[in-house]
N, C-alpha and C positions, 0 to 999 in steps of 0.2 A: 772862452773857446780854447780852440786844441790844434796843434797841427804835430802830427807825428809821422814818422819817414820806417818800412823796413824793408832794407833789397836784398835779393838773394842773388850772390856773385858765383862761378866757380869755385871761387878760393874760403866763400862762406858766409857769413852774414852781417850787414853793416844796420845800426838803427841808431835813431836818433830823432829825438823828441823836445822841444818846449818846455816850460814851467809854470806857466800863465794858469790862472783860474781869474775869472770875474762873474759876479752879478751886477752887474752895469757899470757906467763909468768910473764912480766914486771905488767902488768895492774889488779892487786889484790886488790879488792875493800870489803867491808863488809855491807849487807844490809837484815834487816828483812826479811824473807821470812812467816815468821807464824805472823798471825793476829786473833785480835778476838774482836765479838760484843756480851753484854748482856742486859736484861733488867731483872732487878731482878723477881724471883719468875715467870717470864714467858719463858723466851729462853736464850739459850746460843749459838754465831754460830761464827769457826774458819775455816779459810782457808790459807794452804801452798800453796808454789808458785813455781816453776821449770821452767824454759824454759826465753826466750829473757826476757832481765828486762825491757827495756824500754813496752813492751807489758804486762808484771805483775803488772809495777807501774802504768801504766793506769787504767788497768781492778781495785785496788786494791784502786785509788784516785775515779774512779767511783761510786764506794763501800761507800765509807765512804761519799759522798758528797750526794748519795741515803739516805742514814740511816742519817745525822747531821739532814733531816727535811722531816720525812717520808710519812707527812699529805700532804706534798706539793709535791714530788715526786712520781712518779711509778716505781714500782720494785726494793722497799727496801727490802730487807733481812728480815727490823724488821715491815716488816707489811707483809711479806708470812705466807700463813694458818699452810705450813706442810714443813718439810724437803727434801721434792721432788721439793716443788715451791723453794725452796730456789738454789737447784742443777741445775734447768732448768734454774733460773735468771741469775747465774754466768755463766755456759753453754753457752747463748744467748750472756751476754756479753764478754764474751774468743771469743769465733768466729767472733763478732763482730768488737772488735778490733783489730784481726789478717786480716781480711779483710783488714779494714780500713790502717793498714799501709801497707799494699802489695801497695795497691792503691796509697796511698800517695808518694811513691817512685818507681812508675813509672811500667809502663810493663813490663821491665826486673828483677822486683823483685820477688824472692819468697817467696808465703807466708809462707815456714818450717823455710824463713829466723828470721820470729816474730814468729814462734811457742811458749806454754806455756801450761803446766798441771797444775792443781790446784787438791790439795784434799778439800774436804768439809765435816765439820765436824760438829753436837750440836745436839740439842736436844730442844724440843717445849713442852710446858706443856703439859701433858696429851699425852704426844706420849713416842717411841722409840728412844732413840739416837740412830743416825745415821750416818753413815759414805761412803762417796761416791766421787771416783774418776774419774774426768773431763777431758776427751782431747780436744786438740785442736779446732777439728771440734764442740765443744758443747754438742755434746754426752758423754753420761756417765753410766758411771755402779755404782753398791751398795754392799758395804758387806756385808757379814754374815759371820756363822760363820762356813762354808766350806773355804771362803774367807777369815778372820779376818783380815786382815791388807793390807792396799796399802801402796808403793813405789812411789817416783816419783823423776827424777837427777839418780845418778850414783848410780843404786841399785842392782849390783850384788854382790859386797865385805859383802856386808851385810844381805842378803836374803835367806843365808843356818842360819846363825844361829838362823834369827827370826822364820823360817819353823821347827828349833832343836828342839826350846825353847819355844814357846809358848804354853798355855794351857787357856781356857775361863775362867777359874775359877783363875788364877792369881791372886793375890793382886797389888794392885798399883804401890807399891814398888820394887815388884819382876820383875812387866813388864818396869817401869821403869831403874832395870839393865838390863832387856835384851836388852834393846836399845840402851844403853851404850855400852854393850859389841858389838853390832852393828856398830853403829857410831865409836866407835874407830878401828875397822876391814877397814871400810870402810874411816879413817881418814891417815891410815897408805897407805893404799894401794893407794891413790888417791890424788894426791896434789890438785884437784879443789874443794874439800870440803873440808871447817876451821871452825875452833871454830871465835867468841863462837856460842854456841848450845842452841837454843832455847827450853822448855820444858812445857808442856801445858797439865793437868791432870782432864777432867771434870766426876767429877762424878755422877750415874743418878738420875734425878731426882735433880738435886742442879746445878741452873739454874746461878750460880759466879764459877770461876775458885777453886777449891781442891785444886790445888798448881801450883804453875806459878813463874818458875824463868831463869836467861842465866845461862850456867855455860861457866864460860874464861877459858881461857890457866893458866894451874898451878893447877885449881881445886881441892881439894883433894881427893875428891871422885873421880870425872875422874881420877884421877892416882893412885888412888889404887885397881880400876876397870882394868884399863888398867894394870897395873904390875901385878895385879893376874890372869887374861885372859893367860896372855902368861906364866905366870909359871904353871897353870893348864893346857894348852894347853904341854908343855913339859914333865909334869908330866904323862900326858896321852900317848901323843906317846913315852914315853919310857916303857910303863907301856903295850904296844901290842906287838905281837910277833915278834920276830927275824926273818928277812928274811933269808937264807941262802945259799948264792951261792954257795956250796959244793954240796948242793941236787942236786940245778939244773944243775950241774954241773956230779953228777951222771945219773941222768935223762937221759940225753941227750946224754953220752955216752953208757948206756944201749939201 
């Protein structure tokens, strides 16, 4: 499984992704899920990945062999005018390649069997960073900030506290712990998402990565996010009111 995070702030866009691949418990493998292309001073464009890998590392080998030599190819990322062609390129090819291998493996295959989400994420000179999440089928939708952040993998461990915690006007910093305290919600409860944790901070209008690093197992930041999550989280539920079974217990015999 998969769990990948991308918000869209004021000041521009934070993501951050997982490593984890498995086919069952034995078969624990570790493979990039977040990517990204730039050209200085003109674009920045990232995309996470969710669903079949053998269907993500294609769509994602596509990707980079369009963009190595964009004058010669059609439908590079780094020759699209605007962040909508860029959404509809990856779109066409997700659907494309889930096709393709239904097909390749015969009529009794299903195509949910190659299923695969991507988010797509950057920013074009003179535009909007923008943020927009890809199904299967190639259709897609786009945030705002009624929406500000898509999921994609195993995103319910983790999606009351981004819905808690976020605010547009955030700092970097601060939405990068709320992700944190996310991912390790959804680290504890979910053995198919593992570190390390990919972390990807583009800010607007500054067309090179902010900050871009993994964090491993051991972390220290990750553990003292995660040990003060769960002692604020104790802190809190001891800190709400007593329940009392005596009442109810009145109650019910009145």
């Amino acid at each position: 499984m998969t769990y990948c995070v991308g918000m869209m702030l004021e000041r521009g866009l934070v993501l951050m992704s997982d490593t984890r691949t498995n086919s069952g418990v034995d078969n624990i493998s570790t493979f990039r899920k977040m990517h990204h292309w730039e050209i200085s001073g003109e674009r920045i464009i990232s995309v996470m990945t969710a669903g079949n890998l053998a269907t993500t590392q294609a769509v994602i080998s596509q990707l980079e062999e369009r963009n190595k030599a964009p004058s010669q190819r059609s439908n590079s990322l780094l020759e699209a005018e605007t962040m909508f062609q860029v959404a509809t390129i990856v779109g066409d090819l997700l659907r494309e390649t889930i096709s393709s291998r239904a097909e390749d493996n015969g009529p009794r295959a299903a195509a949910g069997t190659f299923s695969a989400t991507i988010i797509v994420a950057g920013q074009i000179a003179g535009m909007e960073p923008r943020l927009f999440l890809i199904y299967p089928e190639g259709n897609f939708i786009e945030a705002s900030f009624d929406t500000p952040f898509f999921q994609i993998g195993e995103t319910k461990y983790g999606r009351p506290i981004l819905l808690r915690g976020y605010q547009p006007d955030m700092s970097f910093e601060a939405a990068v712990k709320l992700m944190t305290v996310s991912f390790d919600s959804t680290l504890k409860a979910n053995l198919s998402v593992g570190l390390p944790l990919d972390l990807l901070v583009i800010e607007r209008d500054c067309f090179t990565p902010l900050h871009e690093r993994r964090i491993e197992a051991g972390d220290p930041y990750l553990q003292a996010v995660s040990e003060g999550w769960g002692e604020a989280l104790r802190q809190a539920l001891d800190a709400l009111p007593d329940y009392r079974m005596e009442a109810r217990a009145e109650a019910v015999s009145g």
